[in-house]
C-alpha positions in Angstrom: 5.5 9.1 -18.8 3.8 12.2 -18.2 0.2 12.1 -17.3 -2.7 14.6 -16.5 -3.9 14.9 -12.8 -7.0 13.3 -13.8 -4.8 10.1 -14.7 -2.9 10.4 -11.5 -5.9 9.9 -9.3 -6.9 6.5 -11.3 -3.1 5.6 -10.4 -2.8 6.7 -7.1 -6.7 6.6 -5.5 -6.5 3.0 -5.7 -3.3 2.7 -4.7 -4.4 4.7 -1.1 -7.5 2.5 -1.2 -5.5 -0.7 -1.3 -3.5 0.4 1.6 -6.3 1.4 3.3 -7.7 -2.3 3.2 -4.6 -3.3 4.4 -4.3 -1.5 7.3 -7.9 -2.5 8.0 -7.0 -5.8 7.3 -4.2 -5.8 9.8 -5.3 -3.6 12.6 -9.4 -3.7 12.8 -10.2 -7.5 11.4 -8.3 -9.3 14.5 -10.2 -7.5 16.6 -13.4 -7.9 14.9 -13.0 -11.9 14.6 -12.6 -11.5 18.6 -16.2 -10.7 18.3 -17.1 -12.5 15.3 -14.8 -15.8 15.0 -16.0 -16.8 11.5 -14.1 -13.6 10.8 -10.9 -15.2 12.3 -10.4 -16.8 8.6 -9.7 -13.7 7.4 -7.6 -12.6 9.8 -4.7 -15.4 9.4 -5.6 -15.8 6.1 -1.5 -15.9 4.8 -2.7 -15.8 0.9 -4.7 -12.3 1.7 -1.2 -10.1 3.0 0.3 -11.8 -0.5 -3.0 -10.6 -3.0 -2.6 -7.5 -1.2 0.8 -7.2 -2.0 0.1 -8.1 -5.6 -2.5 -6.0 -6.1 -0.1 -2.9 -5.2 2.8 -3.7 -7.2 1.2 -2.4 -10.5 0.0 0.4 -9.4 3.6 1.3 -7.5 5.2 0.3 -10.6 3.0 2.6 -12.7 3.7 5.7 -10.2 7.6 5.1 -9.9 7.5 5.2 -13.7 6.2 8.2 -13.7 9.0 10.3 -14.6 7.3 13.6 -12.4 7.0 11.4 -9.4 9.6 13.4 -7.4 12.1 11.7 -5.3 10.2 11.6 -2.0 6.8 10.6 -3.3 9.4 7.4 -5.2 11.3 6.8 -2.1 8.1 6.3 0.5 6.0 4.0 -2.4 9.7 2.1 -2.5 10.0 1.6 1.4 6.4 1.2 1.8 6.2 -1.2 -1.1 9.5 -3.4 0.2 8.3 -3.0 3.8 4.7 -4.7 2.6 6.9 -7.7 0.9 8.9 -8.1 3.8 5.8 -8.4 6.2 4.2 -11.2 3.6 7.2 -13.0 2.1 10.0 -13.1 4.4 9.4 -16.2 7.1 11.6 -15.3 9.4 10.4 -11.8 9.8 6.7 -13.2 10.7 6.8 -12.1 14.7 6.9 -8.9 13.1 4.1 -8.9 10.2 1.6 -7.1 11.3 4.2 -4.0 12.4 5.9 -4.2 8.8 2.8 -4.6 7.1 0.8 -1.4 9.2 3.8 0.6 8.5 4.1 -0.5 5.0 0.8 0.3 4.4 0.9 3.8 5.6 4.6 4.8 4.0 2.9 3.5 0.7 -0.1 5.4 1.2 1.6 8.6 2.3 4.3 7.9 -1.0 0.9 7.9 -3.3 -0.7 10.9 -1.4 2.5 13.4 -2.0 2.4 12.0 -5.8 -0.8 13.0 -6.3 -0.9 16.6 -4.3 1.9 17.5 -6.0 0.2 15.9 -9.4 -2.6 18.4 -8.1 -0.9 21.3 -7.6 1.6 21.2 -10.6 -1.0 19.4 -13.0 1.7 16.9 -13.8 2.4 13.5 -12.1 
């Protein structure tokens, strides 16, 4: 599927976003509930890392369909992606959550952001 820049944003903007509110969600949110313990909810809330999950995989499905997405941009939404379900599916990786799902969040942020400057500069995705 070949698709205009202007297509690539609406694929890949929300796509950054959603990792965005991830990494938020992991790193700044603990220590706001610190300050603000009705906030703490949110923090542990197990069924927020798995909607966040879900609410990437379309749009990492829709870019790695793509079939301009070059091999890097496919390979960082891939480990960023499986990194994300290993931090909010696997039980006996949950000592390490919050590290799989930070890094997660930024490979598959950094795998959307090389799609779409290249999508950018080539005026393909």
């Amino acid at each position: 599927m070949s698709t205009t820049p202007s297509r690539a944003a609406a694929i890949d903007a929300p796509a950054i976003a959603f990792s965005g509110l991830c990494f938020i969600h992991c790193l700044i949110l603990p220590v706001l509930s610190a300050s603000l313990p009705s906030l703490g909810v949110l923090a542990e809330a197990e069924w927020l890392h798995k909607a966040f999950v879900f609410a990437a995989l379309p749009f990492s499905l829709i870019a790695l369909a793509s079939k301009q997405t070059s091999a890097i941009a496919g390979g960082l939404i891939v480990v960023g992606f499986s990194l994300l379900v290993a931090g909010a599916f696997v039980e006996a990786l949950h000592d390490y959550e919050t590290l799989l799902t930070v890094t997660g969040a930024i490979v598959l942020a950094s795998g959307h952001v090389v799609r779409w400057v290249r999508t950018n500069a080539s005026g393909q995705s």
